[in-house]
GUKOLTOR-142587 format. One record per residue (C-alpha): z, y, x; residue number from 0. Coordinates in pm, 1 decimal, m for minus. Example, Ala and Ser with C-alpha at 12.3 -4.5 7.8 and 13.67 -1.06 7.14 Angstrom:
! GUKOLTOR-142587
{up: 780.0; north: m450.0; east: 1230.0; n: 0}
{up: 714.0; north: m106.0; east: 1367.0; n: 1}
***
This chain:
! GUKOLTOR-142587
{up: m41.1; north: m3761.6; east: m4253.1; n: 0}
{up: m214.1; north: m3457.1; east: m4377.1; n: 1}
{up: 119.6; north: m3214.7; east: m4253.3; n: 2}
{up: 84.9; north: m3212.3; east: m3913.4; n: 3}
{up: m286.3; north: m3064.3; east: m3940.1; n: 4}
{up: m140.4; north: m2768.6; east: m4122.6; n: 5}
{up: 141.7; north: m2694.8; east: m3888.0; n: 6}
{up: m95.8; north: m2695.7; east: m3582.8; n: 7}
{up: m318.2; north: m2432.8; east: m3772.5; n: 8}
{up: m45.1; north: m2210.5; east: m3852.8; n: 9}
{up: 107.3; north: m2250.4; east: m3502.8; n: 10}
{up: m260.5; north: m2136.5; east: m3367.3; n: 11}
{up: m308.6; north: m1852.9; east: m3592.4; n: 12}
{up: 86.9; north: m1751.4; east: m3494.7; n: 13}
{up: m52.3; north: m1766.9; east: m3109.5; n: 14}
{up: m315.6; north: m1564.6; east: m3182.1; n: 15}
{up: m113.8; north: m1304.0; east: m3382.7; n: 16}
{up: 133.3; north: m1282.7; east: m3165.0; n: 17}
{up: 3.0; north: m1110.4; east: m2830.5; n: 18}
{up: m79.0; north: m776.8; east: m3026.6; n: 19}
{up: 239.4; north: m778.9; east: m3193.5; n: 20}
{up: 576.0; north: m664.0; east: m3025.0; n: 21}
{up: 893.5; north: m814.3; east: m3165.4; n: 22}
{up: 1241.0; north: m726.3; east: m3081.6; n: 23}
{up: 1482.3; north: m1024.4; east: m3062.1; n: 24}
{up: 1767.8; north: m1231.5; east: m2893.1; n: 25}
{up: 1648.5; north: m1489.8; east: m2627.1; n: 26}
{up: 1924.5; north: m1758.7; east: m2573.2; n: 27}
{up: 1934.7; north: m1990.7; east: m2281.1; n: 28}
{up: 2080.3; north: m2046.0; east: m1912.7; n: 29}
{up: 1895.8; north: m1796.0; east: m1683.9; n: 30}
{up: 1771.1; north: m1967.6; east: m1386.4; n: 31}
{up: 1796.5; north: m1781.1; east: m992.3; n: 32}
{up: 1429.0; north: m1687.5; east: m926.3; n: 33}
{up: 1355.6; north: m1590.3; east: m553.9; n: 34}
{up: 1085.2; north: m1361.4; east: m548.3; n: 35}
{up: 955.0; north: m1264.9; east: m140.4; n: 36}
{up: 941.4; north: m941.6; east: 0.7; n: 37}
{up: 649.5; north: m776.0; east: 161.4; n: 38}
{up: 462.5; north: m518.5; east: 243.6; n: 39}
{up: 203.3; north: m691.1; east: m10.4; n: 40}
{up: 278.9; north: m816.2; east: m388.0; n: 41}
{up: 314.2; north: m1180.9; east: m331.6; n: 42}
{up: 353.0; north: m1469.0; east: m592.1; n: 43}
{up: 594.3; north: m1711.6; east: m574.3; n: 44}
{up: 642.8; north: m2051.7; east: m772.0; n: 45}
{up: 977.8; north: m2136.1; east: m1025.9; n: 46}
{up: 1055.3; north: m2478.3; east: m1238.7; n: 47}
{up: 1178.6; north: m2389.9; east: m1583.5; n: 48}
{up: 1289.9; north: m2638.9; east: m1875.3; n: 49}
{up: 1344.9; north: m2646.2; east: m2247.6; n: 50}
{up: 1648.8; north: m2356.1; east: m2360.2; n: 51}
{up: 1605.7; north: m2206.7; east: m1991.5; n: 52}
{up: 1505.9; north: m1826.2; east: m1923.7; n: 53}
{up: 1306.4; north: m1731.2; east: m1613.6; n: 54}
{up: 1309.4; north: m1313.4; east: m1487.0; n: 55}
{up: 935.9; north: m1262.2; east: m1418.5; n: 56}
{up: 984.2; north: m951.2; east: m1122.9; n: 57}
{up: 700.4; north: m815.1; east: m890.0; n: 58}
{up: 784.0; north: m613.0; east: m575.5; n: 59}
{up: 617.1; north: m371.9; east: m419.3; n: 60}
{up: 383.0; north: m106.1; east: m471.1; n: 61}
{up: 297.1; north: m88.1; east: m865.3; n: 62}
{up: 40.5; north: 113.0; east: m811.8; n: 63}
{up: m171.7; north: m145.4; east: m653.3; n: 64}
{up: m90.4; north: m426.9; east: m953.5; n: 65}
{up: m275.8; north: m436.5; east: m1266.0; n: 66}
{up: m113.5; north: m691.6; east: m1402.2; n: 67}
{up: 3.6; north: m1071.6; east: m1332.6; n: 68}
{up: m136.1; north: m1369.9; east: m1377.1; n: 69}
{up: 88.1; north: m1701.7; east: m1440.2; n: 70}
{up: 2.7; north: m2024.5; east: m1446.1; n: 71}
{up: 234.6; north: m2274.6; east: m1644.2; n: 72}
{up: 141.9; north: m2648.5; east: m1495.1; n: 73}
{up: 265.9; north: m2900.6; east: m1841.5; n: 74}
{up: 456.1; north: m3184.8; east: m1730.9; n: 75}
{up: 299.6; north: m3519.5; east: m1895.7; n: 76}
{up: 580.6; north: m3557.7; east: m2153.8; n: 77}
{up: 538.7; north: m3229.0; east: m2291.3; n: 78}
{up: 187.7; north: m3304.2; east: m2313.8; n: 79}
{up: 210.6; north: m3628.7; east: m2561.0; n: 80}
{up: 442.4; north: m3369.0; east: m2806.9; n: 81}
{up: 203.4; north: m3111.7; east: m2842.0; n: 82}
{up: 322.5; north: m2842.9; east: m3018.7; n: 83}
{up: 671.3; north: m2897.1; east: m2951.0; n: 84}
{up: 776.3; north: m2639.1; east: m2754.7; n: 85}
{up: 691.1; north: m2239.7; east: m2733.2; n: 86}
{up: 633.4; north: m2045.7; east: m2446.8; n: 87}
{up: 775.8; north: m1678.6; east: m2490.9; n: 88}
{up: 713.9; north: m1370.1; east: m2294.5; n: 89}
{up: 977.1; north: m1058.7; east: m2399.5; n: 90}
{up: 1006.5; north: m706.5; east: m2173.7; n: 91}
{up: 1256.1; north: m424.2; east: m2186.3; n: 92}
{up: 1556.5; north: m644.5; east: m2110.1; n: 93}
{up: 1857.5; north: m626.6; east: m2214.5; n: 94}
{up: 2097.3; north: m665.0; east: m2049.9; n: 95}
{up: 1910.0; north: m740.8; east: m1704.1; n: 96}
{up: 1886.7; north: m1130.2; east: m1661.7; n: 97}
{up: 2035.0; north: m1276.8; east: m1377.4; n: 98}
{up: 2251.9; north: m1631.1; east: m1395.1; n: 99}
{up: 2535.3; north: m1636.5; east: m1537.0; n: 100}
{up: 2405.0; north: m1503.8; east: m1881.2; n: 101}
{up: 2304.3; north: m1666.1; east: m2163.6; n: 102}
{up: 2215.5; north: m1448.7; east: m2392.5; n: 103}
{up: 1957.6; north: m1139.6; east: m2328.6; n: 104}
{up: 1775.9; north: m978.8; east: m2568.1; n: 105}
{up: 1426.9; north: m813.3; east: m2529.9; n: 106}
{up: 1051.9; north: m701.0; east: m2724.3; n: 107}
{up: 860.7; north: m997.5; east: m2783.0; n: 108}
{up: 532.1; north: m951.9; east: m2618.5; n: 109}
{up: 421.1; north: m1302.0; east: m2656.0; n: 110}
{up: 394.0; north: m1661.1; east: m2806.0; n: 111}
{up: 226.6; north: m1978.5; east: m2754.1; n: 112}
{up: 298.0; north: m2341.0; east: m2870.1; n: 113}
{up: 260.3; north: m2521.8; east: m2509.6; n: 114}
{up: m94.5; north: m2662.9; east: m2578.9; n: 115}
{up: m194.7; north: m3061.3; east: m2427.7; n: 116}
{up: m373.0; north: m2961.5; east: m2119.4; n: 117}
{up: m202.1; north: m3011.1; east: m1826.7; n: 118}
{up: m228.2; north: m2644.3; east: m1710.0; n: 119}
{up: m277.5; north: m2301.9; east: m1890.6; n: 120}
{up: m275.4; north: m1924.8; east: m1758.8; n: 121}
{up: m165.8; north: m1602.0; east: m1911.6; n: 122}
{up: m248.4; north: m1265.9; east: m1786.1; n: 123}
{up: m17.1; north: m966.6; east: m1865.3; n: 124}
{up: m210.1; north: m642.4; east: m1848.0; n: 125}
{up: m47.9; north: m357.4; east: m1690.8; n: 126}
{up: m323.6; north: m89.7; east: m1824.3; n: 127}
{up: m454.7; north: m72.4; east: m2144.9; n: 128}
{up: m793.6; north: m34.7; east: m2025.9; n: 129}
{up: m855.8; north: m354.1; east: m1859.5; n: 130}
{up: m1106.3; north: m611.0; east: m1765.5; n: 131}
{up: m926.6; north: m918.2; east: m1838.8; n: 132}
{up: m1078.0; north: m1158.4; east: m2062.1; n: 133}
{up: m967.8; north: m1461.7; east: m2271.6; n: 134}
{up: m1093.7; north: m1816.2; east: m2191.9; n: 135}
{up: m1045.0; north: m2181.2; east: m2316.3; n: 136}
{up: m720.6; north: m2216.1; east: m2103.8; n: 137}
{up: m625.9; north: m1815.7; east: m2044.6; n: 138}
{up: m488.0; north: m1586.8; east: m2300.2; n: 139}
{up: m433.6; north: m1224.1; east: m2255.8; n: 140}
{up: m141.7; north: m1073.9; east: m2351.5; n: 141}
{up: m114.7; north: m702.8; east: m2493.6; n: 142}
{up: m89.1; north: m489.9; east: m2219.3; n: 143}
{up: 292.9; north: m353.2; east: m2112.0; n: 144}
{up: 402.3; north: m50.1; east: m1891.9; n: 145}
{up: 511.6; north: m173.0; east: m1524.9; n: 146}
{up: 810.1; north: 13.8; east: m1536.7; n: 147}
{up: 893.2; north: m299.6; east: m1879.6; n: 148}
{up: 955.9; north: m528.9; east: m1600.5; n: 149}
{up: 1118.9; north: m754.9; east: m1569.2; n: 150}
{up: 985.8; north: m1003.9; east: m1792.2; n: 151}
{up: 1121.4; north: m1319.1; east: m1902.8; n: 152}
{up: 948.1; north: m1629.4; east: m1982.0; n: 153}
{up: 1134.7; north: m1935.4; east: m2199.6; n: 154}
{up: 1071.6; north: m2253.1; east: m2325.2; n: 155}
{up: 1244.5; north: m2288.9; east: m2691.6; n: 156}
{up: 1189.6; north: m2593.1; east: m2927.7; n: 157}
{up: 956.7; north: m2504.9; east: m3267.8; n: 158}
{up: 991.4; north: m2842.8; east: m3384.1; n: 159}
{up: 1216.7; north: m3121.2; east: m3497.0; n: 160}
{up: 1253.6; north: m3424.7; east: m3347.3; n: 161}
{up: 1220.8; north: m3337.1; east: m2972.8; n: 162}
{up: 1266.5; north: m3634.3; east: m2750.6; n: 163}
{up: 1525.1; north: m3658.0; east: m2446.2; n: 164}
{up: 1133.2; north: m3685.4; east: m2199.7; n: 165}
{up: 1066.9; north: m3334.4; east: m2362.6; n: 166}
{up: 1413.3; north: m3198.8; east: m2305.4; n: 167}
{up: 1457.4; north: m3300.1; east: m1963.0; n: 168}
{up: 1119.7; north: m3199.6; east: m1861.7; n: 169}
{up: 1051.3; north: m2897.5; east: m1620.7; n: 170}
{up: 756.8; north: m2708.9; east: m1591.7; n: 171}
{up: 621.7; north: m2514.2; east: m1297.2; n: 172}
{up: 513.6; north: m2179.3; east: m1332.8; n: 173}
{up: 335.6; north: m2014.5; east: m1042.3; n: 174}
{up: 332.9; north: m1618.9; east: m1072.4; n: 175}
{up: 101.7; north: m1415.0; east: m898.0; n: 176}
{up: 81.8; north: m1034.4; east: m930.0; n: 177}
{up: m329.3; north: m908.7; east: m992.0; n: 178}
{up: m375.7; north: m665.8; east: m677.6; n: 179}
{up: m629.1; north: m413.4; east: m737.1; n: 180}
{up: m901.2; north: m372.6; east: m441.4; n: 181}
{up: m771.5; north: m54.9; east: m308.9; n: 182}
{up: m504.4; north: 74.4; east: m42.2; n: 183}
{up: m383.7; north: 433.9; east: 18.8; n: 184}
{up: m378.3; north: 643.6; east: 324.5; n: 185}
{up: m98.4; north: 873.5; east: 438.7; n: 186}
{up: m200.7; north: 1173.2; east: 668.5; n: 187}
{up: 63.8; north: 1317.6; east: 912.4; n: 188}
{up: 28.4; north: 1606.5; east: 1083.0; n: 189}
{up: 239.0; north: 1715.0; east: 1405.1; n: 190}
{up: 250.7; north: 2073.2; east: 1574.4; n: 191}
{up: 197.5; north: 2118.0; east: 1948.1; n: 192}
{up: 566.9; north: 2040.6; east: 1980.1; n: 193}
{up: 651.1; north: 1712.8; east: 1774.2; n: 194}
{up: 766.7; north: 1907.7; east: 1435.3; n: 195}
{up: 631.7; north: 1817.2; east: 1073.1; n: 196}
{up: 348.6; north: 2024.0; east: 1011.1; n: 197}
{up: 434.2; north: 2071.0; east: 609.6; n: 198}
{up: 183.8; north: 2176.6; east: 378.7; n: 199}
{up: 309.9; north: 2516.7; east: 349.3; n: 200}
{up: 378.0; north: 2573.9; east: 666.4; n: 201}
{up: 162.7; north: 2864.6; east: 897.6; n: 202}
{up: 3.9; north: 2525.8; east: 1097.2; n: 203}
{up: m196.2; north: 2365.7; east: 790.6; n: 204}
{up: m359.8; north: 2687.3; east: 750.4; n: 205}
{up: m517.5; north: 2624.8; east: 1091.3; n: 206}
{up: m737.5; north: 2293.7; east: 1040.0; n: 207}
{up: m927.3; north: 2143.0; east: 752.6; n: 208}
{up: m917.0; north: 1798.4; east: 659.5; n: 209}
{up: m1234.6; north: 1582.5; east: 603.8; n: 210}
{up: m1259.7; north: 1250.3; east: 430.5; n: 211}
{up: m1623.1; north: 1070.6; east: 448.6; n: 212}
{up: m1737.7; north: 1427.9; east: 503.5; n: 213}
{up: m1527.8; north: 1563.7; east: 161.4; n: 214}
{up: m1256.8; north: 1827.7; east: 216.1; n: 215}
{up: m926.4; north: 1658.7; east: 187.5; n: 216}
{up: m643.4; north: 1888.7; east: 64.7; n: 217}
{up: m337.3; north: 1828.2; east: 323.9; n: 218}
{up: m57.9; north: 1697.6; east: 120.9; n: 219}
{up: 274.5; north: 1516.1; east: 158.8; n: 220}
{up: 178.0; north: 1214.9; east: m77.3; n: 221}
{up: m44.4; north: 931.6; east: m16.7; n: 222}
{up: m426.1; north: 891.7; east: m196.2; n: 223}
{up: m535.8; north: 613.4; east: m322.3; n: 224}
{up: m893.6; north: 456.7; east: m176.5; n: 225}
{up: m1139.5; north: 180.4; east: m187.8; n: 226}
{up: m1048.9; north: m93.2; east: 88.4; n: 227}
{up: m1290.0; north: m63.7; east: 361.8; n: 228}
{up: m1375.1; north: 157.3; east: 629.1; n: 229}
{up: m1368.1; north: 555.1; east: 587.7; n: 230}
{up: m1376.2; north: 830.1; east: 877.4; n: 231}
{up: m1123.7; north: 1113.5; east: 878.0; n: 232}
{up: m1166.5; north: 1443.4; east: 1053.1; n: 233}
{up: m932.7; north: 1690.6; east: 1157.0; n: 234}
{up: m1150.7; north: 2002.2; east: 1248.2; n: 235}
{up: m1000.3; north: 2330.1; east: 1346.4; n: 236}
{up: m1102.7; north: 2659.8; east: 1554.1; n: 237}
{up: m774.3; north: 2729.4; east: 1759.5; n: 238}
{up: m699.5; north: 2350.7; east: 1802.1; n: 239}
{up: m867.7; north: 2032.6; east: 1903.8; n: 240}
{up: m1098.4; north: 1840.2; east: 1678.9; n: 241}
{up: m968.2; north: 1461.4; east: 1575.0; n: 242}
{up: m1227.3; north: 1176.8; east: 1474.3; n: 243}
{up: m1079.9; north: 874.5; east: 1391.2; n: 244}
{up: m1208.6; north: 555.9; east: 1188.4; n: 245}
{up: m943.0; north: 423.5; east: 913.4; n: 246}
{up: m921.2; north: 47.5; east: 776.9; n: 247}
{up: m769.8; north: 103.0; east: 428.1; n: 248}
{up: m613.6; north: m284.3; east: 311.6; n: 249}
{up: m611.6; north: m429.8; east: m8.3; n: 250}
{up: m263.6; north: m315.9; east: m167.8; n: 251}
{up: m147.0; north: m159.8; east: 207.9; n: 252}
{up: m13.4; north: 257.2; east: 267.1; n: 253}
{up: m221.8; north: 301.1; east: 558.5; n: 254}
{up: m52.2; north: 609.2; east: 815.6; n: 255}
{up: m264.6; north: 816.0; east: 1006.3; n: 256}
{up: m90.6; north: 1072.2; east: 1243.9; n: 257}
{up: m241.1; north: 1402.9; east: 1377.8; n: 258}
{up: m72.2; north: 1576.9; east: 1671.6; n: 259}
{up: m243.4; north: 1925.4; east: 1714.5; n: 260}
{up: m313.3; north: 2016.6; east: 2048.5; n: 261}
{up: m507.1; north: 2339.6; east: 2218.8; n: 262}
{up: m852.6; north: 2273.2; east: 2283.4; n: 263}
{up: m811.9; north: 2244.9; east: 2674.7; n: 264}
{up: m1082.9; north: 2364.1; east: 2954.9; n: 265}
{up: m1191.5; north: 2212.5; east: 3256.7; n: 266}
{up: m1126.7; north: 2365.1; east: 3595.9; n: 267}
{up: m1313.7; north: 2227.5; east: 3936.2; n: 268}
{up: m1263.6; north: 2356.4; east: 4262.1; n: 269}
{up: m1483.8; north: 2368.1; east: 4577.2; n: 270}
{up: m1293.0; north: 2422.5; east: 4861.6; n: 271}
{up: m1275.2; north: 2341.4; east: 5264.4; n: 272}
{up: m1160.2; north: 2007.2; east: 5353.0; n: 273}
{up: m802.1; north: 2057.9; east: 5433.0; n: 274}
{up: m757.4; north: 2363.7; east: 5218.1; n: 275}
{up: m488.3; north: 2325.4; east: 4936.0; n: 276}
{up: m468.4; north: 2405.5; east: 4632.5; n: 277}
{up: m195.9; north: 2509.1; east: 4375.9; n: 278}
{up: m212.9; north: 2583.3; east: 3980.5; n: 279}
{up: 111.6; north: 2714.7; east: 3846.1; n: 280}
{up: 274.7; north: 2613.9; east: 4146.0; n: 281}
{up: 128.8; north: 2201.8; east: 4074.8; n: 282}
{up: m47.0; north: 2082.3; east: 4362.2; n: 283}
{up: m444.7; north: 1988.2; east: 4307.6; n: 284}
{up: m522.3; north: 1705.3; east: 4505.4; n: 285}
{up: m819.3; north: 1746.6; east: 4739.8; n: 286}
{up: m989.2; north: 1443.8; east: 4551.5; n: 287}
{up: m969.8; north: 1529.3; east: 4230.6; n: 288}
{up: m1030.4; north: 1870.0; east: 4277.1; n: 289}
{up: m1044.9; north: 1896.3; east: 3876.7; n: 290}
{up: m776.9; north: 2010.2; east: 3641.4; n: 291}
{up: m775.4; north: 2051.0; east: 3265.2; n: 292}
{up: m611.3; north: 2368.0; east: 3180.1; n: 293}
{up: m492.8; north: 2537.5; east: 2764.5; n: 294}
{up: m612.4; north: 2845.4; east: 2745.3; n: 295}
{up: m417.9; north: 3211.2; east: 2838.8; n: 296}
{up: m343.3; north: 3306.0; east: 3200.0; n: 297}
{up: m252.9; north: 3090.2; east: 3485.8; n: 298}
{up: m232.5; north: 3128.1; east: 3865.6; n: 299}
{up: m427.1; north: 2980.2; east: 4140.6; n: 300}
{up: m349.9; north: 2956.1; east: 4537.1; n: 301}
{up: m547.8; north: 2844.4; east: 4828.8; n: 302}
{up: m418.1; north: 2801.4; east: 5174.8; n: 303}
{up: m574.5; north: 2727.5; east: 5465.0; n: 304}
{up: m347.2; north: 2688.1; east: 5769.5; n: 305}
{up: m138.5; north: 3048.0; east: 5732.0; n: 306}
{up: m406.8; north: 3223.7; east: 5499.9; n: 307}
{up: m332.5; north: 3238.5; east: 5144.7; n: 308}
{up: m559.5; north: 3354.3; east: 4832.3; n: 309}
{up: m369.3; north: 3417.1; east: 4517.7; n: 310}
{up: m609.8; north: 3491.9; east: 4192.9; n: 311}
{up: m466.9; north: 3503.1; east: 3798.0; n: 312}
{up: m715.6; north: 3299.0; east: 3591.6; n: 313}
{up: m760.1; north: 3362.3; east: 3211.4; n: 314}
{up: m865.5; north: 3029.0; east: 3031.1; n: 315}
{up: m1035.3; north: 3115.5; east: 2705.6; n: 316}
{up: m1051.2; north: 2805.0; east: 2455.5; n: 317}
{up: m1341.9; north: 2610.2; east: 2505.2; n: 318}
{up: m1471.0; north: 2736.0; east: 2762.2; n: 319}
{up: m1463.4; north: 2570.3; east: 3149.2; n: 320}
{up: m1469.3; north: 2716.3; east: 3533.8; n: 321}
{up: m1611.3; north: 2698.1; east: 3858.7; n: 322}
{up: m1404.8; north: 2807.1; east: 4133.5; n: 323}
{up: m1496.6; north: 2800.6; east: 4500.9; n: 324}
{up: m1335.4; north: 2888.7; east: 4761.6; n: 325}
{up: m1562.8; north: 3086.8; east: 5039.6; n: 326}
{up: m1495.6; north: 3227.3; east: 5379.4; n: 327}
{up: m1702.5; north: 3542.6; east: 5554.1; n: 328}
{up: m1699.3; north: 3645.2; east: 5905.9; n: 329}
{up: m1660.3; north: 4031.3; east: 5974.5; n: 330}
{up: m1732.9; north: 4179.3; east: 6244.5; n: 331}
{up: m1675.9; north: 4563.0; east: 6348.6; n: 332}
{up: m1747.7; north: 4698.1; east: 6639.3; n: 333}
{up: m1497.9; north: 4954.8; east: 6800.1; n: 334}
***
């Protein structure tokens, strides 16, 4: 009567040892198939385990936007009346990589808990050693790993003798979810006049400035990180047009934004005689429009009324925009 006391103590102070200590050992058991989704976004996903069984613990996606993961191990009701029973072990750096088939892996112990009697507990596995995760009466916090340790694997092994067929047979469910920090990144693109990659050592990038929330923004080929929210980017230049747009950066999304530089263009209107028409380049001008938006450098206009043409070269200068009418004057000589 008075040994079981002292085993639960020393199985509580080996649970509380245990997540700051890293062990290297063999794990032995049947690995089971784990189907993890793919997305855009870190998803969780749900797996049944049982006693002498090992799970791979995976993320995918974007580590930069996990901090960690968070699982939650649901205790079926006859591992609950054997408290104590069973272990719950976490190991990294896996060797060799577990997939069915093999039954023996071996990895760093990262950490240990004697599956307690509620009917649910939670770990979180800290990717960062400066976190803000904090132990509670049914979470524990495990030391914190690299995310390039993964994959994980979690396993159910017997501490004690006397383990009934209930406890054997029983499976547990294990939801795993991976922690998503609240921020996104944004990707800016630039394009020449012509469709081509404007690189950021190219003649182009030397031509605009970047802003971010009204900050500079270096032009770069990688991706920045960002709070989620709202946040205007700028593209202002003095030989090409100026770009405003207003970016929604997601929770754990690479948000693109894509520039196309273009010469600032002027407007052209024309006043001119019903019936007279009117060519630009050799591009008819409708009568009513009468308006044409022209890049600057030299371009050639043409009137005709009935068989009188008026031919005049135009010089567009950026920014800048035209009147152009089209007048007639009688003259009259006397002989």
């Amino acid at each position: 009567m008075n040994t079981r006391p002292v085993v639960v103590c020393c199985l509580c102070l080996l649970a509380l040892i245990a997540p700051n200590t890293v062990y290297a050992e063999t794990i032995r058991g049947a690995v089971i198939p784990v189907s993890v989704p793919h997305g855009e976004i870190p998803a969780g996903y749900t797996l049944d385990i049982a006693m002498e069984e090992i799970a791979p613990l995976v993320v995918v996606g974007d580590l930069r936007f996990i901090e960690g993961i968070r699982i939650e191990v649901q205790v079926p009701r006859a591992a609950r009346a054997l408290p104590g029973s069973l272990g719950m072990y976490l190991h990294r750096s896996l060797t060799p990589p577990p997939q069915p088939g093999i039954m023996t892996i071996r990895g760093e112990r990262i950490f240990f808990l004697p599956v307690p009697t509620a009917s649910r507990f939670f770990v979180t596995i800290p990717f960062r050693d400066a976190h803000a995760f904090r132990q509670t009466a049914d979470t524990y916090v495990t030391t914190a790993i690299p995310a390039d340790s993964l994959p994980l694997s979690l396993s159910l092994v017997p501490i004690t003798k006397g383990i009934t067929r209930e406890v054997a047979d029983a499976r547990f469910t294990v939801a795993v979810e991976p922690i998503v920090v609240d921020r996104g990144a944004l990707m800016v693109v630039i394009r020449a006049p012509d469709g081509e990659l404007v690189t950021p050592d190219s003649e182009d990038s030397r031509e605009f400035t970047l802003r971010l929330n009204g900050a500079t923004l270096e032009y770069t080929d990688a991706d920045r990180l960002l709070p989620t929210g709202l946040h205007r980017l700028v593209l202002e230049s003095e030989k090409y047009e100026t770009h405003e747009v207003t970016v929604g950066v997601e929770r754990g999304r690479v948000q693109r934004v894509e520039f196309q530089l273009r010469l600032p263009r002027s407007v052209v209107r024309f006043d001119a005689p019903r019936g007279a028409e009117i060519f630009v380049n050799g591009e008819t001008v409708a009568y009513e429009e009468r308006t044409v938006s022209l890049t600057p450098g030299d371009h050639l206009l043409l009137f005709r009324v009935g068989e009188y043409t008026i031919s005049r070269r135009l010089t567009v200068e950026p920014r800048k925009n035209y009147d152009i009418s089209l007048g007639f004057n009688i003259v009259i000589q006397e002989n």
